[in-house]
PDB file of N, CA, C and O in Angstrom:
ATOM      1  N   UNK A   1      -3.550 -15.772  79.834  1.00  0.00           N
ATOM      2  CA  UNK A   1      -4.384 -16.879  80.271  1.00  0.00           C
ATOM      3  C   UNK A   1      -5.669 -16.372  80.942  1.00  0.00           C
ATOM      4  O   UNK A   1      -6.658 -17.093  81.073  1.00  0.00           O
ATOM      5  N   UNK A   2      -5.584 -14.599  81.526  1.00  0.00           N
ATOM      6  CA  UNK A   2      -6.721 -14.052  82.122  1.00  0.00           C
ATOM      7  C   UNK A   2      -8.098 -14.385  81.119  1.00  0.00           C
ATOM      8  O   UNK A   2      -9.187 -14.707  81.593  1.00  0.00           O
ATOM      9  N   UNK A   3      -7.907 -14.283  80.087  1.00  0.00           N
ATOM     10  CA  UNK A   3      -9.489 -13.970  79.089  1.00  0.00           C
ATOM     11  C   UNK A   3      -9.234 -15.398  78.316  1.00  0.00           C
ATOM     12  O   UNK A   3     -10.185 -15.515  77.544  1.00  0.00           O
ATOM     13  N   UNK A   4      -8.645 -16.169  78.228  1.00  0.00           N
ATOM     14  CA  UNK A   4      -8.173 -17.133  77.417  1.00  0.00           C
ATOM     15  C   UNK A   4      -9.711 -18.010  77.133  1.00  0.00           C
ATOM     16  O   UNK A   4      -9.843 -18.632  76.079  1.00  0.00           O
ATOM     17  N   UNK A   5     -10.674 -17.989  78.029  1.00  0.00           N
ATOM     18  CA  UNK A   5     -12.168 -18.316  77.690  1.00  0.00           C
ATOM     19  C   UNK A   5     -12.779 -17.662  77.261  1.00  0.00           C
ATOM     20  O   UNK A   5     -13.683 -18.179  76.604  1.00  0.00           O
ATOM     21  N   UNK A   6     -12.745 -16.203  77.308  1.00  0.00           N
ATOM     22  CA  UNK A   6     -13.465 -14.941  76.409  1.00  0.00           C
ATOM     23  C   UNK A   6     -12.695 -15.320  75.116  1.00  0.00           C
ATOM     24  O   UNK A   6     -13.340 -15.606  74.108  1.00  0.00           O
ATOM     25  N   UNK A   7     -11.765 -15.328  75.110  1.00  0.00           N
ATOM     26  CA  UNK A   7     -10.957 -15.024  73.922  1.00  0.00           C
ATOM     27  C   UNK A   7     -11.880 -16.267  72.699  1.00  0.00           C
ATOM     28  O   UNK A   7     -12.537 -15.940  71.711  1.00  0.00           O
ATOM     29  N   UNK A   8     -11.585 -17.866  73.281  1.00  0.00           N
ATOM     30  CA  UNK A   8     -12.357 -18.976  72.662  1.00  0.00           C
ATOM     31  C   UNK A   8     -13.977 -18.961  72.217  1.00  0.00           C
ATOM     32  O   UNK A   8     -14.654 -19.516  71.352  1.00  0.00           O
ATOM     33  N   UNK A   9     -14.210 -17.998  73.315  1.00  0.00           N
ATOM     34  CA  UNK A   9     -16.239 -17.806  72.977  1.00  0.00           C
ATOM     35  C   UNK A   9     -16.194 -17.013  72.230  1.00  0.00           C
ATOM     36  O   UNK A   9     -16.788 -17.433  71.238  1.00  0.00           O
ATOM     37  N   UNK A  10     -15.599 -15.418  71.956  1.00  0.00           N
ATOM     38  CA  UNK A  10     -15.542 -14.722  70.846  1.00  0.00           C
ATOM     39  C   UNK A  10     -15.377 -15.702  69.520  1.00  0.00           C
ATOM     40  O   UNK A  10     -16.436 -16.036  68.988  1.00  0.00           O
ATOM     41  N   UNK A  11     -13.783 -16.337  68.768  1.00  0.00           N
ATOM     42  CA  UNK A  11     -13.511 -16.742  68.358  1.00  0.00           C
ATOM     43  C   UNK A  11     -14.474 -17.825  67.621  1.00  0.00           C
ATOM     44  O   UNK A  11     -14.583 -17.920  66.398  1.00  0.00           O
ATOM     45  N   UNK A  12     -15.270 -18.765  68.747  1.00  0.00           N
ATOM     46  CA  UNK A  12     -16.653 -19.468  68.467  1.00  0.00           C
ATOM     47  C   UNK A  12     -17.724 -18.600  67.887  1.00  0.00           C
ATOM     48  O   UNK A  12     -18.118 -18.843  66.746  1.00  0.00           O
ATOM     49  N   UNK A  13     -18.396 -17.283  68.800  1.00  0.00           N
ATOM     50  CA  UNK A  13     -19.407 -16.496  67.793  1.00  0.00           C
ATOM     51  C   UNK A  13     -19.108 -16.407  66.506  1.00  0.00           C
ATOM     52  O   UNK A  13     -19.857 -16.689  65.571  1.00  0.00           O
ATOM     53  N   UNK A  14     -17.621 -15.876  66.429  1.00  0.00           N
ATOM     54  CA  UNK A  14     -17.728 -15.428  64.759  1.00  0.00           C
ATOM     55  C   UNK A  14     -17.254 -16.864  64.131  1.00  0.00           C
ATOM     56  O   UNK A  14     -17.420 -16.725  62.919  1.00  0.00           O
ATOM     57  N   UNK A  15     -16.807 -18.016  64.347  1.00  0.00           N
ATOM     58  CA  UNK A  15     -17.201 -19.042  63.374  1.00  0.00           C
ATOM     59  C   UNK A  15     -18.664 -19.463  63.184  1.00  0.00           C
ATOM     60  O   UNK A  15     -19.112 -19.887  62.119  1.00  0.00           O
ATOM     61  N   UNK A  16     -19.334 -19.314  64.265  1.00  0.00           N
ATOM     62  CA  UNK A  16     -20.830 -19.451  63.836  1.00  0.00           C
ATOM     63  C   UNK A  16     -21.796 -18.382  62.642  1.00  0.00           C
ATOM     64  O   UNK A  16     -22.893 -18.416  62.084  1.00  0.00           O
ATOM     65  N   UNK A  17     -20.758 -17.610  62.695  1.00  0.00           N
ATOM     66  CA  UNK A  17     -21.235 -16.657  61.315  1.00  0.00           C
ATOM     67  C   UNK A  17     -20.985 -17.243  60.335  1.00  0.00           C
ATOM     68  O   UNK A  17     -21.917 -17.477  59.566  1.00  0.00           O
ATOM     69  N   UNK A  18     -19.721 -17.664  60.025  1.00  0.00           N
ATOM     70  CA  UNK A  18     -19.544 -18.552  59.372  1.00  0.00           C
ATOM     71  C   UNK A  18     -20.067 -19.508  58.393  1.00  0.00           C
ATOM     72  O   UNK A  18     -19.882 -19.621  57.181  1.00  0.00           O
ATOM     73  N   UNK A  19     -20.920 -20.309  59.421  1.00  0.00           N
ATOM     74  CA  UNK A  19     -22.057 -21.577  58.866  1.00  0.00           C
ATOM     75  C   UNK A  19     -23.349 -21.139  58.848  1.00  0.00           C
ATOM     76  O   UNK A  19     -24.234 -21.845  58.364  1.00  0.00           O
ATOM     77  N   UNK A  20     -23.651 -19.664  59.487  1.00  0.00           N
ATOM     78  CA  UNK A  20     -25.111 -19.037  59.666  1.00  0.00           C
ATOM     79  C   UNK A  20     -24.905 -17.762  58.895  1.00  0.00           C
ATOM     80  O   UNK A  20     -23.923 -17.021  58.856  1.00  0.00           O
ATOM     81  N   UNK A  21     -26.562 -17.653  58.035  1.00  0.00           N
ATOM     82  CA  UNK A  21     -26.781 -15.947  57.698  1.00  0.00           C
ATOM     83  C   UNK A  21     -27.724 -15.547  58.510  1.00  0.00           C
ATOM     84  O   UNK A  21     -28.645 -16.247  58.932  1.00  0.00           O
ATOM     85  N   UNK A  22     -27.484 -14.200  58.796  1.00  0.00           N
ATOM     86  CA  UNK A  22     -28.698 -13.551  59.748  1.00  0.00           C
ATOM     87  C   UNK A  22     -29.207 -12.661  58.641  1.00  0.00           C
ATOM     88  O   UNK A  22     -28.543 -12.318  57.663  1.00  0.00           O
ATOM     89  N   UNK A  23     -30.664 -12.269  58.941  1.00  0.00           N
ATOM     90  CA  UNK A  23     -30.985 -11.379  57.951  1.00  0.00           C
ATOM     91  C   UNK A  23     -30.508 -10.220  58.031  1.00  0.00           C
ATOM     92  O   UNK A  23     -30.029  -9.766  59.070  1.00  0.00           O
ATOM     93  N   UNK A  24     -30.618  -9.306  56.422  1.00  0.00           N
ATOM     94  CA  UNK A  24     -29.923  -8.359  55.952  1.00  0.00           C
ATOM     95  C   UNK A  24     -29.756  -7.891  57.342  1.00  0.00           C
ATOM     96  O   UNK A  24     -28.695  -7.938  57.964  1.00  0.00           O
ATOM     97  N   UNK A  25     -31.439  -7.211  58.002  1.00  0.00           N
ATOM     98  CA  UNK A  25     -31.456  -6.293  58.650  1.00  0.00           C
ATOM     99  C   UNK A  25     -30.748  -6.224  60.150  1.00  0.00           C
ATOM    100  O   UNK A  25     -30.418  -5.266  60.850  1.00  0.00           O
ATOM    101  N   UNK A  26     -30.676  -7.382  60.300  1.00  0.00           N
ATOM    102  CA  UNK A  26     -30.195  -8.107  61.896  1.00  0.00           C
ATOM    103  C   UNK A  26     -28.616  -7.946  61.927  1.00  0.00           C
ATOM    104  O   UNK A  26     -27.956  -7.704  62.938  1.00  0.00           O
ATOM    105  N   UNK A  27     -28.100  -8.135  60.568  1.00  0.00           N
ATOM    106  CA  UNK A  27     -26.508  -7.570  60.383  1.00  0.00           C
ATOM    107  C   UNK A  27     -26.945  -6.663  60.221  1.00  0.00           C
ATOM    108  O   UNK A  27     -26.767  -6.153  61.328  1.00  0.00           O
ATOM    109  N   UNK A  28     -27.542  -5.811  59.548  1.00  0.00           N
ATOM    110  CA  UNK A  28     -26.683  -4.297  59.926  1.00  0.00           C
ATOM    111  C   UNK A  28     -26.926  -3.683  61.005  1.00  0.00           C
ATOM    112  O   UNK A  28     -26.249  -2.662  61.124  1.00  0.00           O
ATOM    113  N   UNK A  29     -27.976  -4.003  62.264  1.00  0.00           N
ATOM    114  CA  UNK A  29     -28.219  -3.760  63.341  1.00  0.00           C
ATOM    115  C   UNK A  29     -26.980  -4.416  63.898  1.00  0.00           C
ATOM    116  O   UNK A  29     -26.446  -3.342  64.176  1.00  0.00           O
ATOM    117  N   UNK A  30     -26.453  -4.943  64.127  1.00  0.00           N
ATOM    118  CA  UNK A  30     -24.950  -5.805  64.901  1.00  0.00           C
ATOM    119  C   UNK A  30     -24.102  -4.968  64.259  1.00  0.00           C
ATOM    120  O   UNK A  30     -23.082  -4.879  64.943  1.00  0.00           O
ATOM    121  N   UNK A  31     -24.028  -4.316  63.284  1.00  0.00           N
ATOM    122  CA  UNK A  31     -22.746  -3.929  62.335  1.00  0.00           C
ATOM    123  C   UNK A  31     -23.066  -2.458  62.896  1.00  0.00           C
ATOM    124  O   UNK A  31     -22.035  -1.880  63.241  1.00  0.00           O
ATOM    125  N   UNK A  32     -23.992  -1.870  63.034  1.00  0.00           N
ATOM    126  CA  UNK A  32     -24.132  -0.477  63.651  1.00  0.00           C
ATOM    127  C   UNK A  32     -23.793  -0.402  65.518  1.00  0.00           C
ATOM    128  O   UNK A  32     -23.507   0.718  65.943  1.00  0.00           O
ATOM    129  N   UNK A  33     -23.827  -1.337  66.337  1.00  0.00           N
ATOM    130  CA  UNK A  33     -23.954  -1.363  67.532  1.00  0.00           C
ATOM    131  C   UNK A  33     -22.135  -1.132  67.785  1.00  0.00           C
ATOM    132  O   UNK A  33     -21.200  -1.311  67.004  1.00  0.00           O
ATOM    133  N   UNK A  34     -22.159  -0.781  68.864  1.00  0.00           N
ATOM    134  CA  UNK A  34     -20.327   0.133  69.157  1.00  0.00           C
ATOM    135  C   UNK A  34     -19.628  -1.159  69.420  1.00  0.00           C
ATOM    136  O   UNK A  34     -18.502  -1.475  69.035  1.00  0.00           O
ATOM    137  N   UNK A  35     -20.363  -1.774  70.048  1.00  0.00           N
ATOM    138  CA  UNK A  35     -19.215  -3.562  70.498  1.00  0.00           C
ATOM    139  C   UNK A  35     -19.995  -4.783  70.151  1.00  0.00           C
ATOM    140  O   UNK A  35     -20.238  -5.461  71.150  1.00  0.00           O
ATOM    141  N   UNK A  36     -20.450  -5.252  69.064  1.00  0.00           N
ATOM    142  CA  UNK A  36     -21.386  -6.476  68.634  1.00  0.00           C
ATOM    143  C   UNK A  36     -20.818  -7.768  69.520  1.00  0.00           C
ATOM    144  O   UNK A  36     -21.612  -8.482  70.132  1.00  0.00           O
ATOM    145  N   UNK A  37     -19.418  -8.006  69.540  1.00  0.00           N
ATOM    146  CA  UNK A  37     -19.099  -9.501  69.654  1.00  0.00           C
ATOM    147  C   UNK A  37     -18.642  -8.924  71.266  1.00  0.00           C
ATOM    148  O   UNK A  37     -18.454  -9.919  71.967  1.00  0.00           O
ATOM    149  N   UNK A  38     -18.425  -7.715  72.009  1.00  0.00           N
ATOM    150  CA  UNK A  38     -18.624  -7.826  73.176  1.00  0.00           C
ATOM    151  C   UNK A  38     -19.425  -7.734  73.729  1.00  0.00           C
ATOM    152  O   UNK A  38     -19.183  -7.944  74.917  1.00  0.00           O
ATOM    153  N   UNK A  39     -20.821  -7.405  73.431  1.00  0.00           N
ATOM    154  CA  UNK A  39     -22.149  -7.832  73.637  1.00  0.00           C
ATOM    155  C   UNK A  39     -23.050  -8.954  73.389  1.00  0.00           C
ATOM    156  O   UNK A  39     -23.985  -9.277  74.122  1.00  0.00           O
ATOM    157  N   UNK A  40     -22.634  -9.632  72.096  1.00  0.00           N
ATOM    158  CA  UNK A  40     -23.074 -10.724  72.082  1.00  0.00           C
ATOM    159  C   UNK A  40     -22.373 -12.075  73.284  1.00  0.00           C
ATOM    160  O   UNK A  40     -23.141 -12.862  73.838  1.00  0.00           O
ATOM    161  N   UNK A  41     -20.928 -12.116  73.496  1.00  0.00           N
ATOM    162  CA  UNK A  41     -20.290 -12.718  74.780  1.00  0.00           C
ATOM    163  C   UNK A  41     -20.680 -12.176  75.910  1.00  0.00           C
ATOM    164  O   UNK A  41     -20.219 -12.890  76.801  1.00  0.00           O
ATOM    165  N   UNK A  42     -21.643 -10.768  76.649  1.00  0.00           N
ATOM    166  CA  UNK A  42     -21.941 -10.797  77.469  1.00  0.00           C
ATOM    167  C   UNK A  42     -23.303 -11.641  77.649  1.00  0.00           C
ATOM    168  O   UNK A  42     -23.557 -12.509  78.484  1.00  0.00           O
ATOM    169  N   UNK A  43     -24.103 -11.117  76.608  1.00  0.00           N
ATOM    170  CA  UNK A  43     -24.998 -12.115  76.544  1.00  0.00           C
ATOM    171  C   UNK A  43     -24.746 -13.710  76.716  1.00  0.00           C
ATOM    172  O   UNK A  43     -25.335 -14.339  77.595  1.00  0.00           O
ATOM    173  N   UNK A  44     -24.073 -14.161  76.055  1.00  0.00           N
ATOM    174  CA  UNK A  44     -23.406 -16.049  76.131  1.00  0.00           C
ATOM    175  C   UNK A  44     -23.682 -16.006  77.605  1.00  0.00           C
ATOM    176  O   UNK A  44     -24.777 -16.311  78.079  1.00  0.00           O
ATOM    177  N   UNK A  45     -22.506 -15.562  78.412  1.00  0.00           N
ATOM    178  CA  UNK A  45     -21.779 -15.389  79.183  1.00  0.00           C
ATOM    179  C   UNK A  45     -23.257 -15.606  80.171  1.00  0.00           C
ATOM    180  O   UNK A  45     -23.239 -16.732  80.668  1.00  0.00           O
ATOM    181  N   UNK A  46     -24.192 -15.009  80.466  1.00  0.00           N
ATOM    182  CA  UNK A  46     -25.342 -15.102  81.013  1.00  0.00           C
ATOM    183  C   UNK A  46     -26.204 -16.128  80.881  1.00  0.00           C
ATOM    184  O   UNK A  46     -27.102 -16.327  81.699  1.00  0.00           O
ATOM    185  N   UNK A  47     -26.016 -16.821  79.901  1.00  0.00           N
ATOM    186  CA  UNK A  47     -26.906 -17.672  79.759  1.00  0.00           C
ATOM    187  C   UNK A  47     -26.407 -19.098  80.333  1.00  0.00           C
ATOM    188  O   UNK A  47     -25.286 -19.221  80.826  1.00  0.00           O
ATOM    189  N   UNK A  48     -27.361 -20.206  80.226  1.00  0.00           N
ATOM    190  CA  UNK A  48     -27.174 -21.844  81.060  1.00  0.00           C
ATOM    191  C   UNK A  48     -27.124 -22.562  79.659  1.00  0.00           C
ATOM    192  O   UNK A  48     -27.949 -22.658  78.750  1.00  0.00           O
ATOM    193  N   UNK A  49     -26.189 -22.904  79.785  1.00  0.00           N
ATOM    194  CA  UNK A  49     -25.827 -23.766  78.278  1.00  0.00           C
ATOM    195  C   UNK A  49     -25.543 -24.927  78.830  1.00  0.00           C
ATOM    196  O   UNK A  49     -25.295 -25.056  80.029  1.00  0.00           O
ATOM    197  N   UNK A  50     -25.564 -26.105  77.773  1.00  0.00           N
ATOM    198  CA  UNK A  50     -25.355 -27.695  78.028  1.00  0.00           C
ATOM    199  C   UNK A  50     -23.478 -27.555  77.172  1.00  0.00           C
ATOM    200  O   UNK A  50     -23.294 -28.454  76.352  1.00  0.00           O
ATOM    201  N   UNK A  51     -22.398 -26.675  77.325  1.00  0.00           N
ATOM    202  CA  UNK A  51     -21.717 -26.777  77.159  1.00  0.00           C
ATOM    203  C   UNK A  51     -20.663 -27.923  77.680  1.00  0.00           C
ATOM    204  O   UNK A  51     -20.129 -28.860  77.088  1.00  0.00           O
ATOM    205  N   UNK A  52     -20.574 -27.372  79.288  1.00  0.00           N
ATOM    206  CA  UNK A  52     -19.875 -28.698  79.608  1.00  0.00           C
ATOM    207  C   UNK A  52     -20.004 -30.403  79.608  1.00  0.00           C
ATOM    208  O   UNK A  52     -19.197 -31.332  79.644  1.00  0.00           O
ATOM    209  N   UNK A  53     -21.269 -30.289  79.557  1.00  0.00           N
ATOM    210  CA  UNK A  53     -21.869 -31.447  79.450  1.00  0.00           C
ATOM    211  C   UNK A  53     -21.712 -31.906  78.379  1.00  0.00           C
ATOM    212  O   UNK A  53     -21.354 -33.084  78.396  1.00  0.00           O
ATOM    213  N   UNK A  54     -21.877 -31.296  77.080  1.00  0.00           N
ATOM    214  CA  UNK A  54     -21.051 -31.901  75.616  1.00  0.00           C
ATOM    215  C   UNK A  54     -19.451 -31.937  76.125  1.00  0.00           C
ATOM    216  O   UNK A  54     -18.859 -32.920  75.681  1.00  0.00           O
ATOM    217  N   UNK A  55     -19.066 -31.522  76.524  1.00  0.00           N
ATOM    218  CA  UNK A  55     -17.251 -31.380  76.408  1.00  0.00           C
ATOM    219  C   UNK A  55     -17.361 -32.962  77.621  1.00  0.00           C
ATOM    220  O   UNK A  55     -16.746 -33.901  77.115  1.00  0.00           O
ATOM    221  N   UNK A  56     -17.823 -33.227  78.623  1.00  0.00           N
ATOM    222  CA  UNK A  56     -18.168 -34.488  79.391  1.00  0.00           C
ATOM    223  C   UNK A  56     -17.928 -35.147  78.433  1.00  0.00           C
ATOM    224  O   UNK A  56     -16.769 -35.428  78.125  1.00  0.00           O
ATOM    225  N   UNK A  57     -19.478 -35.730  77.421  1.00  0.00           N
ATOM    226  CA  UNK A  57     -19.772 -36.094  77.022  1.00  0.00           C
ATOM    227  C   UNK A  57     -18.645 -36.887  75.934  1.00  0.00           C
ATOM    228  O   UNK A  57     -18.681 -38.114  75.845  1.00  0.00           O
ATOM    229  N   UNK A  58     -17.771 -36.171  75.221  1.00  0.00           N
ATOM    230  CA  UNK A  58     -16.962 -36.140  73.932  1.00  0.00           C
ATOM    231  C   UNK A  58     -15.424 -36.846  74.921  1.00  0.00           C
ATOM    232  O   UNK A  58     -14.653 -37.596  74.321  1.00  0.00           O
ATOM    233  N   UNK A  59     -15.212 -36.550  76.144  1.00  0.00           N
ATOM    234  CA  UNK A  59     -14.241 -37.482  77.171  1.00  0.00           C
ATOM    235  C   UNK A  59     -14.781 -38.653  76.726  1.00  0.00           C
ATOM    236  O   UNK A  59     -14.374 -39.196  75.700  1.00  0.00           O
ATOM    237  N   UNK A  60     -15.635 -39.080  77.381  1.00  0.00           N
ATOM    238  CA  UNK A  60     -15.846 -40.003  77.632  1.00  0.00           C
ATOM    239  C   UNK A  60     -16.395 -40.882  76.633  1.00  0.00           C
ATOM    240  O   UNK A  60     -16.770 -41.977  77.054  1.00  0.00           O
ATOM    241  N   UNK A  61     -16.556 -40.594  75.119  1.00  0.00           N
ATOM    242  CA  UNK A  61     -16.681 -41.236  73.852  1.00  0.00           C
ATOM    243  C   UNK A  61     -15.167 -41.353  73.517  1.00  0.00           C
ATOM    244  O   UNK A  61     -14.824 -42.218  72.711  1.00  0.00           O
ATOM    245  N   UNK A  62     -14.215 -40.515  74.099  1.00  0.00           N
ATOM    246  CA  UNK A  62     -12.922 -40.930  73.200  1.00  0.00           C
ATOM    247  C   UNK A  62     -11.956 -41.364  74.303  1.00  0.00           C
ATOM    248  O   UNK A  62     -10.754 -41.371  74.041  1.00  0.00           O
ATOM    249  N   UNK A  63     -12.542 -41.856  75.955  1.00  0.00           N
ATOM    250  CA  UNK A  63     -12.292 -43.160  76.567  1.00  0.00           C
ATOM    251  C   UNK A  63     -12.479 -43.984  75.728  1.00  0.00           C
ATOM    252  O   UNK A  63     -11.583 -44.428  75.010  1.00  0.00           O
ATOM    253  N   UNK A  64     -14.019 -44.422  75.665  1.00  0.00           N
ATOM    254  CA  UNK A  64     -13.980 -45.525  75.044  1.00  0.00           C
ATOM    255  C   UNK A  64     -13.843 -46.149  74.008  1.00  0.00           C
ATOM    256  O   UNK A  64     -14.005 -47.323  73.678  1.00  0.00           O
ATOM    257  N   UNK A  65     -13.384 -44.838  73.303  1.00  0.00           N
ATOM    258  CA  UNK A  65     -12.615 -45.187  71.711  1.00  0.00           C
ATOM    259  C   UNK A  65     -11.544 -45.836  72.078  1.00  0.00           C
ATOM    260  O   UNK A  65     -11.447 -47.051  71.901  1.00  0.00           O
ATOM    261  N   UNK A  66     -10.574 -45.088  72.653  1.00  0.00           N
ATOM    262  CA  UNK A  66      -9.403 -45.742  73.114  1.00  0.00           C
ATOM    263  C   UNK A  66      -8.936 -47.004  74.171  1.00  0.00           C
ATOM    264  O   UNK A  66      -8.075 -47.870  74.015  1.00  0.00           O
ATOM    265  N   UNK A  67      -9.844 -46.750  75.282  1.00  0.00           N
ATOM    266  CA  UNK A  67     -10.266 -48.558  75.715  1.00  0.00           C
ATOM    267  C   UNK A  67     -10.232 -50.048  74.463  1.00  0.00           C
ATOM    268  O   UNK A  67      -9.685 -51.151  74.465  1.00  0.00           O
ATOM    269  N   UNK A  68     -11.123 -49.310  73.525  1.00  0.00           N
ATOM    270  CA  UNK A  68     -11.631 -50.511  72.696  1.00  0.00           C
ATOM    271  C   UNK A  68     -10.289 -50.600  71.885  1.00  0.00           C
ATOM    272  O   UNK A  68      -9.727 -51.691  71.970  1.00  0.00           O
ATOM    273  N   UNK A  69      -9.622 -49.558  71.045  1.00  0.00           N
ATOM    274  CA  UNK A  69      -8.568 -49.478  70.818  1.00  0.00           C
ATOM    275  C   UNK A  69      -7.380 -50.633  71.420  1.00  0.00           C
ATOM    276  O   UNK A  69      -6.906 -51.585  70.800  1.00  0.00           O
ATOM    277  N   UNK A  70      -7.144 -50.285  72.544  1.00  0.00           N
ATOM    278  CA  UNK A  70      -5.947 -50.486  73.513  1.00  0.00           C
ATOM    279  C   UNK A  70      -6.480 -52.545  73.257  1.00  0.00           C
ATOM    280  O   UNK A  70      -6.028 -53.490  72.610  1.00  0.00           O
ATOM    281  N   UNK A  71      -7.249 -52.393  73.892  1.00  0.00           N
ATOM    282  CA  UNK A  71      -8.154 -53.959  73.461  1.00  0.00           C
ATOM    283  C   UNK A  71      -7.858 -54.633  72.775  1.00  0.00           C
ATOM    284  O   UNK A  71      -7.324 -55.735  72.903  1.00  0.00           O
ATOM    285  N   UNK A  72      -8.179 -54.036  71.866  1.00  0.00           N
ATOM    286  CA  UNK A  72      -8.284 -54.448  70.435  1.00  0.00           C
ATOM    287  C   UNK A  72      -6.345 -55.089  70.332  1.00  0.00           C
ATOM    288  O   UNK A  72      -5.860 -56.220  70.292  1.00  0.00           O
ATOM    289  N   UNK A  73      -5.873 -54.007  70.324  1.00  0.00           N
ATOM    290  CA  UNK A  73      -4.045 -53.934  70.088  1.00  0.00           C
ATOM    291  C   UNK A  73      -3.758 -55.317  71.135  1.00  0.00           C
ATOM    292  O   UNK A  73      -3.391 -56.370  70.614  1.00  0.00           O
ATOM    293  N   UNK A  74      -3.900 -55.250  72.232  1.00  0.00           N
ATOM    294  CA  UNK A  74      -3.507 -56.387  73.064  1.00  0.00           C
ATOM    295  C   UNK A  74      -4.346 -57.815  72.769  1.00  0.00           C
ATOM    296  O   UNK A  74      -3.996 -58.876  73.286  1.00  0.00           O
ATOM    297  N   UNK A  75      -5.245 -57.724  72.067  1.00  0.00           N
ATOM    298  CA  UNK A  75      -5.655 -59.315  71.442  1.00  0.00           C
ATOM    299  C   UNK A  75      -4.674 -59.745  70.537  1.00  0.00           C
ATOM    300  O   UNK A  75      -4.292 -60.913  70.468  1.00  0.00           O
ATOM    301  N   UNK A  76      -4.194 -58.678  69.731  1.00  0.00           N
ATOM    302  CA  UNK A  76      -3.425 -59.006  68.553  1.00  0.00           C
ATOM    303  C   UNK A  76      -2.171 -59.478  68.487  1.00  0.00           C
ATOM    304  O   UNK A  76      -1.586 -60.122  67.616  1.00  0.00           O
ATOM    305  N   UNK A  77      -1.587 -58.745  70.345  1.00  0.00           N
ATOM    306  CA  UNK A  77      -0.343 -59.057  70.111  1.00  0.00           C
ATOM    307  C   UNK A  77      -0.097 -60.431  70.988  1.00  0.00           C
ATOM    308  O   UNK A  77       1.002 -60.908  71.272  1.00  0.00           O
ATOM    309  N   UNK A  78      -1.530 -61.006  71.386  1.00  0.00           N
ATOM    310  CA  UNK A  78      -1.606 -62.348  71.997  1.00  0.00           C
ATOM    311  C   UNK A  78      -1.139 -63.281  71.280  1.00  0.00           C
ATOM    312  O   UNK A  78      -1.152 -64.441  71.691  1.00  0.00           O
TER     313      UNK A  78
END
């Protein structure tokens, strides 16, 4: 459970490879470096991201999914 957030931000970089190409040269500069994805998470790791604020954000859209939901169910069974 110690790294269990390193572990998820790694896991996230390389799905973002995934859906992204970097150029030739930019991979093989990452592909030559001794720790790419533990350098690229130190980097993350430093930076001010609007992370939590999406993860806020996505609560509180699937409150009110489920509010309207719950709603919805108790009109019906009026």
């Amino acid at each position: 459970m110690n790294h269990a957030y390193e572990y998820t931000v790694r896991e996230d970089i390389l799905l973002s490879l995934e859906y992204h190409d970097l150029e030739d040269k930019q991979a093989m500069a990452l592909l030559k470096s001794p720790h790419p994805l533990k350098q690229t998470f130190t980097r993350w790791e430093n930076k001010e991201t609007s992370y939590m604020e999406n993860i806020w954000d996505t609560v509180q859209e699937q409150a009110k999914t489920a509010e309207t939901r719950q709603r919805s169910k108790a009109q019906k069974e009026r």
